[in-house]
BAVO-269775 format. One line per field, with one value per atom (N, C-alpha, C, O, CB): residue number from 1; residue in three letters; atom name; x, y, z. Coordinates in steps of 0.02 Angstrom, whole numbers. Each point is the difference from the previous one (the first is absolute). Glycine has a CB too. Example, Ala and Ser with C-alpha at 12.3 -4.5 7.8 and 13.67 -1.06 7.14 Angstrom:
// BAVO-269775
pos <- 1; 1; 1; 1; 1; 2; 2; 2; 2; 2 .
code <- ALA; ALA; ALA; ALA; ALA; SER; SER; SER; SER; SER .
site <- N; CA; C; O; CB; N; CA; C; O; CB .
px <- 660; -45; 45; 52; -147; 77; 42; -39; 25; 34 .
py <- -284; 59; 60; -1; -58; 112; 59; 55; 55; -87 .
pz <- 390; 0; 0; 33; 29; -98; 3; 37; 8; -116 .
END
This chain:
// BAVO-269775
pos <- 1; 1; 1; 1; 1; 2; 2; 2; 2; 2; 3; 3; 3; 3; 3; 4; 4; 4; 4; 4; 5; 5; 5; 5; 5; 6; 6; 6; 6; 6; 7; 7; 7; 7; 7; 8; 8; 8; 8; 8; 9; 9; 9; 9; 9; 10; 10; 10; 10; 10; 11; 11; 11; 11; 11; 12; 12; 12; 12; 12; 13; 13; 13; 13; 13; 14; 14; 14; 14; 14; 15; 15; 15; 15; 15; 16; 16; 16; 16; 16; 17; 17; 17; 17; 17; 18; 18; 18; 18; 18; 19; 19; 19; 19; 19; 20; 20; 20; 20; 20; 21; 21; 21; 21; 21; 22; 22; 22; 22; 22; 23; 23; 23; 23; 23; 24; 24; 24; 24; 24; 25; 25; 25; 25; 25; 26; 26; 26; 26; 26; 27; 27; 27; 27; 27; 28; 28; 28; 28; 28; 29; 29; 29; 29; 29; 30; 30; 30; 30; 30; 31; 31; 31; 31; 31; 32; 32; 32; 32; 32; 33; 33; 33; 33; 33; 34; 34; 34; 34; 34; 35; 35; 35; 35; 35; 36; 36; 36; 36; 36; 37; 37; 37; 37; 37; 38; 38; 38; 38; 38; 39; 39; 39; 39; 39; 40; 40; 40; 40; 40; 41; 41; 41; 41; 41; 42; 42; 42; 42; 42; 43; 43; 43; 43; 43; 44; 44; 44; 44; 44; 45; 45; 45; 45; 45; 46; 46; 46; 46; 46; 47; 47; 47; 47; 47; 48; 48; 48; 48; 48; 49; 49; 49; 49; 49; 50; 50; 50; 50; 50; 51; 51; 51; 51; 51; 52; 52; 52; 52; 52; 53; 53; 53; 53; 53; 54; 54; 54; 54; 54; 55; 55; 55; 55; 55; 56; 56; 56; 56; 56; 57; 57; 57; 57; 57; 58; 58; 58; 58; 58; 59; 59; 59; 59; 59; 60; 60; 60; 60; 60; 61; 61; 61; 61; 61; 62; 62; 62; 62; 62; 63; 63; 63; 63; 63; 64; 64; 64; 64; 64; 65; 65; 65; 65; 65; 66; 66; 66; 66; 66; 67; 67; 67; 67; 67; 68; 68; 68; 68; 68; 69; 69; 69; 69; 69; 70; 70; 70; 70; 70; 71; 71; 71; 71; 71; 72; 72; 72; 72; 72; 73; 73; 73; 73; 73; 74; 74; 74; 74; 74; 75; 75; 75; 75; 75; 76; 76; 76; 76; 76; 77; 77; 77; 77; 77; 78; 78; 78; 78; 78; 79; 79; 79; 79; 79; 80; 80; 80; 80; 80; 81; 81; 81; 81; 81; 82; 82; 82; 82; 82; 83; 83; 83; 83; 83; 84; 84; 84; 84; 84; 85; 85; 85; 85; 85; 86; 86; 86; 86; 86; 87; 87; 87; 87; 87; 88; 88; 88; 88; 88; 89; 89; 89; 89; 89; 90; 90; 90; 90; 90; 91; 91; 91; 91; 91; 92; 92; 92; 92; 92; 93; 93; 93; 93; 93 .
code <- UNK; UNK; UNK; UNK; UNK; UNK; UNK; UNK; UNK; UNK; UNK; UNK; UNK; UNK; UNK; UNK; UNK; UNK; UNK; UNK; UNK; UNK; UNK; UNK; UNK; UNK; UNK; UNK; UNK; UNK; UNK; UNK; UNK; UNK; UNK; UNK; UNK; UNK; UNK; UNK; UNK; UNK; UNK; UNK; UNK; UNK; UNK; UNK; UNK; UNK; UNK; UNK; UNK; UNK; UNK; UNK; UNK; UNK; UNK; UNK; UNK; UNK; UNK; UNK; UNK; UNK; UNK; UNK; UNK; UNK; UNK; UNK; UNK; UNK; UNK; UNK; UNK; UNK; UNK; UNK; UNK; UNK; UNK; UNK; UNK; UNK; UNK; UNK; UNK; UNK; UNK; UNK; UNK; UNK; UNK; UNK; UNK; UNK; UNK; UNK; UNK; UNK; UNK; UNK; UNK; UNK; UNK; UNK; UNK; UNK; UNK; UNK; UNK; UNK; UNK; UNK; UNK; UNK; UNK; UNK; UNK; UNK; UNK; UNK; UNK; UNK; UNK; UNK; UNK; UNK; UNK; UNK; UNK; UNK; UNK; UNK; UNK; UNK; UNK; UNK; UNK; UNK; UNK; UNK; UNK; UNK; UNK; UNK; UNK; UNK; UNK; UNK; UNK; UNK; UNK; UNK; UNK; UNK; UNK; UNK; UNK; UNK; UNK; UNK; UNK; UNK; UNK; UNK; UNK; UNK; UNK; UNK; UNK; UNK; UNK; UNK; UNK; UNK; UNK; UNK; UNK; UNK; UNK; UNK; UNK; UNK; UNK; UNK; UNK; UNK; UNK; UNK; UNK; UNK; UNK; UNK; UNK; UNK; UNK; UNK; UNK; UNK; UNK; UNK; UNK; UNK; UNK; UNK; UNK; UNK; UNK; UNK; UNK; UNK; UNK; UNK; UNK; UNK; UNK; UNK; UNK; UNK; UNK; UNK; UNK; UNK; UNK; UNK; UNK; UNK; UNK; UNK; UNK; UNK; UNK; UNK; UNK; UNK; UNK; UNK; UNK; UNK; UNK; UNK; UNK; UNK; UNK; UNK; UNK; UNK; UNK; UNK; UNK; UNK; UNK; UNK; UNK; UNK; UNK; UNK; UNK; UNK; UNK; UNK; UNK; UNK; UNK; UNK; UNK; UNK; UNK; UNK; UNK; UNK; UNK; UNK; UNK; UNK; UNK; UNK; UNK; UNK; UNK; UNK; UNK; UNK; UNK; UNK; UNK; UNK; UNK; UNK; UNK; UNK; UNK; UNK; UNK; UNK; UNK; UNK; UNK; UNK; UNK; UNK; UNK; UNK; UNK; UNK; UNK; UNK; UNK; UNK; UNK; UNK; UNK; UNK; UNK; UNK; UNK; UNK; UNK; UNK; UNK; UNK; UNK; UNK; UNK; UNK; UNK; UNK; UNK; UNK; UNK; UNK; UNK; UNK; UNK; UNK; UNK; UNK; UNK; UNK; UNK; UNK; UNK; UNK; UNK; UNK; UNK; UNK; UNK; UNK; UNK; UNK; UNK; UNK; UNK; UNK; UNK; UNK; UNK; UNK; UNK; UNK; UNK; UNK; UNK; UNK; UNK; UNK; UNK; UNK; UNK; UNK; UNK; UNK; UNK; UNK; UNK; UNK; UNK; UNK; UNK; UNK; UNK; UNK; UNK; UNK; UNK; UNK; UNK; UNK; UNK; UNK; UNK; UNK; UNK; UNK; UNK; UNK; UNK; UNK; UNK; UNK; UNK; UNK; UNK; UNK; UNK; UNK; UNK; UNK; UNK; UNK; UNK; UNK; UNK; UNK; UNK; UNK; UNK; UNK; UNK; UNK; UNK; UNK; UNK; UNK; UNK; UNK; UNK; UNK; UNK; UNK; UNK; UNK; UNK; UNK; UNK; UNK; UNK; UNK; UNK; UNK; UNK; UNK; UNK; UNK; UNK; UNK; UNK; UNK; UNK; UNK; UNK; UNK; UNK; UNK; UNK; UNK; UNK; UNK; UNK; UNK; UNK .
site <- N; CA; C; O; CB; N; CA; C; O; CB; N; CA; C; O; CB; N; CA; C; O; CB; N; CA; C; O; CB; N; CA; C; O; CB; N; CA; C; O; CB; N; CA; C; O; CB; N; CA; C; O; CB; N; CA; C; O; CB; N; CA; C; O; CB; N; CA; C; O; CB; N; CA; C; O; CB; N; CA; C; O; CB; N; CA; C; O; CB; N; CA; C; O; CB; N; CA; C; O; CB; N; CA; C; O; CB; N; CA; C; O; CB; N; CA; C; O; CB; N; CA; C; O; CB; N; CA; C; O; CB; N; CA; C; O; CB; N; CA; C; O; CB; N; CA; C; O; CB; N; CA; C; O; CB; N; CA; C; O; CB; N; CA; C; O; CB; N; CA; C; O; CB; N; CA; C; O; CB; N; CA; C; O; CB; N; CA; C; O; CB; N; CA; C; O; CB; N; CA; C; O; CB; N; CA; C; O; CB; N; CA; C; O; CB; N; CA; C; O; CB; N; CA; C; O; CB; N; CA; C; O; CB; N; CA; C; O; CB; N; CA; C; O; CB; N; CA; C; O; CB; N; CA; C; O; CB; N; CA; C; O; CB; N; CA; C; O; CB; N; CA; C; O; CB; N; CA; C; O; CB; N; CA; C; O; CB; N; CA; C; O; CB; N; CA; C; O; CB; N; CA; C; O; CB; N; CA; C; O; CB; N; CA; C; O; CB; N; CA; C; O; CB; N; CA; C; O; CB; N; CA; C; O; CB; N; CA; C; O; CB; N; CA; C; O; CB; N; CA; C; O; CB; N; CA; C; O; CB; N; CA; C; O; CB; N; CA; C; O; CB; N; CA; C; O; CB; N; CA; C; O; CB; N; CA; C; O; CB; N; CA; C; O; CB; N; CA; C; O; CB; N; CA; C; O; CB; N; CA; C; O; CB; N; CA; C; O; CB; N; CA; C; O; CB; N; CA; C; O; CB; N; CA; C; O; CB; N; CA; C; O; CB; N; CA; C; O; CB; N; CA; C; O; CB; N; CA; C; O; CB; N; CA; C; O; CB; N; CA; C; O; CB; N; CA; C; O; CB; N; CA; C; O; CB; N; CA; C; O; CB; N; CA; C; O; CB; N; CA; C; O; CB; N; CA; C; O; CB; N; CA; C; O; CB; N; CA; C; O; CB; N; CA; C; O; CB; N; CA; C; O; CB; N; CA; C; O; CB; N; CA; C; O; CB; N; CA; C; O; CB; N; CA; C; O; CB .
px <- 1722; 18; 56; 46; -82; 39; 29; 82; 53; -184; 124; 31; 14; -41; 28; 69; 5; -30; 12; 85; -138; -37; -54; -21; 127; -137; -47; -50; 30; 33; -113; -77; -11; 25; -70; 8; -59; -57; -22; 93; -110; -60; -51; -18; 63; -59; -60; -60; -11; 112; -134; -82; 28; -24; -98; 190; 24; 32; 48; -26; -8; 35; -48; 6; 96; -157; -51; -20; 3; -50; 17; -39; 41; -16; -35; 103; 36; 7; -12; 85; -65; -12; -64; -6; 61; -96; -80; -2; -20; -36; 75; -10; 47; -27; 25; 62; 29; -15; 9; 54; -91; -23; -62; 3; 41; -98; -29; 35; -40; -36; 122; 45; 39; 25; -26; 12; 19; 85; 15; -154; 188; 58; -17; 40; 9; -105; -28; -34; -2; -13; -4; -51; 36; -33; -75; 160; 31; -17; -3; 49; -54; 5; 58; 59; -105; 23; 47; 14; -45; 11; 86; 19; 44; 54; -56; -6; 12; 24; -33; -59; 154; 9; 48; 59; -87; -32; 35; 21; 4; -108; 113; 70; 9; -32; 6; 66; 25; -47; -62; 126; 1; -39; -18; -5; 85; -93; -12; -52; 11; 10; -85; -59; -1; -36; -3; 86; 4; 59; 15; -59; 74; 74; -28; 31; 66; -131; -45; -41; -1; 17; -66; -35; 18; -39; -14; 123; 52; 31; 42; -17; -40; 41; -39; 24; 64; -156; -50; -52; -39; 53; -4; -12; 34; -31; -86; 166; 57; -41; 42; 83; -202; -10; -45; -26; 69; -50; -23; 52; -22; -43; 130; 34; 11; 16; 3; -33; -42; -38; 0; 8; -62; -49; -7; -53; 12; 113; -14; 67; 53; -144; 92; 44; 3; -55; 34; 88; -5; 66; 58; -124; 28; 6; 34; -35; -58; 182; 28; 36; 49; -64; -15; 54; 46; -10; -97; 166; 37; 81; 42; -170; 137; 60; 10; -38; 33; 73; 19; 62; 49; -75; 24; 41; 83; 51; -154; 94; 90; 15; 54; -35; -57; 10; 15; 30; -135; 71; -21; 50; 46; -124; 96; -34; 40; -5; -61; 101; 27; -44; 20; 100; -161; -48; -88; -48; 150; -90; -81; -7; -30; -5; 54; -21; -72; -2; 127; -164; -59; -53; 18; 16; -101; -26; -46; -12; 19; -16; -32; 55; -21; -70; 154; 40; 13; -29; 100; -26; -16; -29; 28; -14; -81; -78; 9; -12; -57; 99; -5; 48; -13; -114; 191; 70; -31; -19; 157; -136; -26; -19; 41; -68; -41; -49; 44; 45; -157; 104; 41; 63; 33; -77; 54; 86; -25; 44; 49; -158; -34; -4; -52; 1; 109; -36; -52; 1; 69; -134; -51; -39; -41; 53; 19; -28; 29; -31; 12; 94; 19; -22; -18; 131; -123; -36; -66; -8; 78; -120; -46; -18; -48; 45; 74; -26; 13; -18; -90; 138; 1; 16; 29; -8; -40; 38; -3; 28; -63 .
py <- -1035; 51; -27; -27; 121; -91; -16; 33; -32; 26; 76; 25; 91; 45; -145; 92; 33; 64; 18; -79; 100; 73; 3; 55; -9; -118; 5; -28; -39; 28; 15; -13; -70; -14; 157; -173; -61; -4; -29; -25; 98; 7; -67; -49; 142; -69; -81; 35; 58; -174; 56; 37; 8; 39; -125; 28; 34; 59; -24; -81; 141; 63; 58; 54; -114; 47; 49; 20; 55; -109; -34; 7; 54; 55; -184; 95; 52; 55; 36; -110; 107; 78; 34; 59; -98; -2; 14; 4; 49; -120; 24; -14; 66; 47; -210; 168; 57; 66; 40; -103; 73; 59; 23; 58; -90; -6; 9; 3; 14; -61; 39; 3; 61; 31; -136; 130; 57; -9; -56; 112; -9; 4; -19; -36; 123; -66; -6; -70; -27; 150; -139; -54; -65; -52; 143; -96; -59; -63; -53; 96; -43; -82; -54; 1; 51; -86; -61; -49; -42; 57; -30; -48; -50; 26; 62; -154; -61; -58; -40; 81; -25; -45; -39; 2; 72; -125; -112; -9; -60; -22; 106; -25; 46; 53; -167; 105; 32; 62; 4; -102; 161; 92; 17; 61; 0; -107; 40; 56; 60; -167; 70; 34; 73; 48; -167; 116; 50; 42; 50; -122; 65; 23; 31; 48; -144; 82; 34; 46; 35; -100; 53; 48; 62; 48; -137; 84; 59; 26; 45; -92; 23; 23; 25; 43; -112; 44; 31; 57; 30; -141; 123; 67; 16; -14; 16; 22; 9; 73; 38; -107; 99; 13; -21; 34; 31; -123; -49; -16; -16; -42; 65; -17; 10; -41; 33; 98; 18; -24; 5; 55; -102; -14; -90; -21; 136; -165; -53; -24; 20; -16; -43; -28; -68; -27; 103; -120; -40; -70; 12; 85; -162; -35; -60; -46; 100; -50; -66; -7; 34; -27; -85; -60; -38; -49; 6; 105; -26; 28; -29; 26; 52; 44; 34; 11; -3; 13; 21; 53; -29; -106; 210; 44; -35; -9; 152; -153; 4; -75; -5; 74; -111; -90; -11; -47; 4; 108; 11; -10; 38; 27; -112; -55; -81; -52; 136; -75; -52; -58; -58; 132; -63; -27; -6; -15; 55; -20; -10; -54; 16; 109; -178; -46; -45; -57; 67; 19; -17; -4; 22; 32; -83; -8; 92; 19; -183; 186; 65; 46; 57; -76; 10; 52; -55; 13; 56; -116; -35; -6; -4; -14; 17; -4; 63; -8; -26; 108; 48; 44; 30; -45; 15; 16; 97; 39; -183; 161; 61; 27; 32; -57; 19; 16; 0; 42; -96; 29; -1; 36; 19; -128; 114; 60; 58; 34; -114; 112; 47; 68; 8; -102; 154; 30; 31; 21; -29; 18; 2; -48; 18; 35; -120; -36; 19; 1; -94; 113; 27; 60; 22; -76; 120; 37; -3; 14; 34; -63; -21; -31; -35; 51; 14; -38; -67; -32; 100; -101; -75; 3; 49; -99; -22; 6; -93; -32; 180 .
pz <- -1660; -47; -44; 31; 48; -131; -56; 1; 5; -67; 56; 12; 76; 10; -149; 166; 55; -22; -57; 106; -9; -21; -52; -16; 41; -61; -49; 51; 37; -161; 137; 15; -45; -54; 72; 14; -16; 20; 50; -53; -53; -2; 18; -33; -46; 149; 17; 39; 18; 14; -29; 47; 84; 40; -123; 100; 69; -23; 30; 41; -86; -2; -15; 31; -68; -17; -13; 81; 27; -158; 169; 58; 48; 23; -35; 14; 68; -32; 49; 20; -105; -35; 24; 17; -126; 105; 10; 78; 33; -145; 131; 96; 13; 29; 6; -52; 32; 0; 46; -61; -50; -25; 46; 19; -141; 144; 52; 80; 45; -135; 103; 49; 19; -46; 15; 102; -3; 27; 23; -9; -16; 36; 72; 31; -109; 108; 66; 20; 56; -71; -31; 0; -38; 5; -7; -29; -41; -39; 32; 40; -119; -19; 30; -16; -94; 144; 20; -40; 0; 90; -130; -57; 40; 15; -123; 130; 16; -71; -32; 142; -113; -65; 20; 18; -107; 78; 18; -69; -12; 105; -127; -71; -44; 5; -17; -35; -33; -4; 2; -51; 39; 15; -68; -11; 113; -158; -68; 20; 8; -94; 93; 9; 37; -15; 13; 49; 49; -34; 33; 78; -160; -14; -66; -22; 82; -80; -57; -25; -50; 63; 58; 22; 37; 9; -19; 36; 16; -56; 7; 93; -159; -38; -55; -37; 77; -51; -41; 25; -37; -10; 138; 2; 76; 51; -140; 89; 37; 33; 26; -109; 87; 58; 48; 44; -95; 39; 57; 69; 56; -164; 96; 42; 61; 43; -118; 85; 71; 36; 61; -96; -17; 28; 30; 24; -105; 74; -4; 32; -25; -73; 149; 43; -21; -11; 101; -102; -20; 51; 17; -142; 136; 40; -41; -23; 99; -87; -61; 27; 16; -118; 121; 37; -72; -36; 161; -122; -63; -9; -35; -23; 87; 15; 55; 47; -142; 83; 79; -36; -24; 129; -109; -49; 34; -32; 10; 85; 12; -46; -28; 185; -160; -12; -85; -26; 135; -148; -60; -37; 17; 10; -87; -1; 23; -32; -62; 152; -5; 54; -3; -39; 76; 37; -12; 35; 29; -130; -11; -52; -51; 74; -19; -34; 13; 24; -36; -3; 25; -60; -54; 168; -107; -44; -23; -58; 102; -8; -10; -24; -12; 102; -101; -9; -102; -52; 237; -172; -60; -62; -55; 128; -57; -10; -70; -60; 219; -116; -50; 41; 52; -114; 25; 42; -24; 44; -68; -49; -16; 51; 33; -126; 115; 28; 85; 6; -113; 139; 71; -5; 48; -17; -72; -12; -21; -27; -25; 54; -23; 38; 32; -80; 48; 53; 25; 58; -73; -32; 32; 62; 42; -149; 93; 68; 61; 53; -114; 50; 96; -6; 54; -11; -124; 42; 25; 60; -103; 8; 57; 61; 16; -89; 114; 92; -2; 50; -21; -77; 20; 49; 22; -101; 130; 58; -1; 45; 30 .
END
């Protein structure tokens, strides 16, 4: 993301919109993201009520460490996006 709270419109972000949207609070989309969270940070942000519906899995932060221990390539990659709070609210864990 370009900038913090603007969306980047891509076919990963359309997709997980689509996958979640079929997904229930009960039933979840599982989002596993191995690099940078644009895609996932986007798609929280271009329809912010998917978020019920989608648990999300980013090996990239840690809120107490934030940001003096995430120097990593997935946090880096797209600092915006991983500083986003829609990714911890959706269940990151």
């Amino acid at each position: 993301m370009q900038y913090g709270g603007v969306p980047s419109s891509s076919d990963g972000a359309d997709l997980i919109i689509e996958r979640a949207l079929a997904a229930s609070p009960e039933d979840p989309l599982w989002i596993v993201v191995l690099g940078a969270a644009t895609n996932t940070a986007s798609a929280l942000l271009m329809a912010p009520e998917i978020t019920p519906r989608v648990r999300v899995v980013f090996h990239a932060r840690c809120a107490r460490l934030w940001p003096e221990r995430t120097v990593q390539f997935n946090v880096v990659g797209d600092v915006a996006a991983a500083d986003h709070g829609p990714i911890r609210s959706a269940g990151a864990v």
